[in-house]
N, C-alpha and C positions, 0 to 999 in steps of 0.2 A: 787329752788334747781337746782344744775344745770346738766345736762344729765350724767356726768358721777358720779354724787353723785344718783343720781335716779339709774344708773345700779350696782352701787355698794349695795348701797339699796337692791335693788333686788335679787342681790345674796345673802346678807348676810341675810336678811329677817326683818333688823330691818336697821334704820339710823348708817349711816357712823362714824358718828361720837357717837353714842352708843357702837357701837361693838370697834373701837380705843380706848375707855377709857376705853371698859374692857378687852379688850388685854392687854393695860397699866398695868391696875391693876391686873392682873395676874402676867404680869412679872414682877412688883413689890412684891407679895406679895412671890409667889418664892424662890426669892434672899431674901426678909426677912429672910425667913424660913431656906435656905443654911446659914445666917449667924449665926444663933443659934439669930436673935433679932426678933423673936415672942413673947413676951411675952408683955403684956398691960403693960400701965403703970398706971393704978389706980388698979385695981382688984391685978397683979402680977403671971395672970394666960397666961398658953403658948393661942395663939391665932391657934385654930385648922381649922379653915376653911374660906375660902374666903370669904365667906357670913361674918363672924364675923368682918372680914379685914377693916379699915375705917381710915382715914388721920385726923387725930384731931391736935388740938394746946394746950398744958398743959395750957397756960394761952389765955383769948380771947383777939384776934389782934384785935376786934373792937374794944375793950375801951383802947385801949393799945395808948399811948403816939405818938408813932410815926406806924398808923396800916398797911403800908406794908413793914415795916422792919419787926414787928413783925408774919404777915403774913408768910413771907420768911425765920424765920429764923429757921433754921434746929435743933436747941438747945432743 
C-alpha cells in the first residue's frame, strides 16, 4: 500500500478504496432515488435503503453468449 493510501487509510478508518465505492454507491443510489427508479425489478417493491441498494443483472453475463457485453449492458 502505498503511503498515501496508508494515510488516507487512516483518516477514513477503513481502506481507500472501501470508503470510494461507498461514496460511489451513495451517489448512486441518491440520484436512483431523485429519479423516481427505486423500485426492484423482481419483487416491484420501491427500494427504501441503501443497505437494500445492490447492482444485479436481470439475466446472468456469466453464461451469457457473449459475457462482457452482457456484463456492461445497461438494458
Amino acid at each position: 500500500m502505498s503511503t498515501s493510501n496508508e494515510q488516507k487509510a487512516k483518516l477514513l478508518g477503513m481502506p481507500f478504496g472501501t470508503a470510494n465505492s461507498r461514496l460511489r454507491k451513495m451517489l448512486l443510489f441518491r440520484s436512483i432515488k431523485q429519479l423516481n427508479e427505486d423500485i426492484c425489478y423482481r419483487c416491484g417493491k420501491r427500494i427504501e435503503t441503501i443497505e437494500d441498494f445492490t447492482i444485479e443483472h436481470h439475466d446472468s453475463w456469466m453464461s451469457a453468449e457473449d459475457p462482457v457485453a452482457s456484463f456492461f449492458d445497461l438494458s
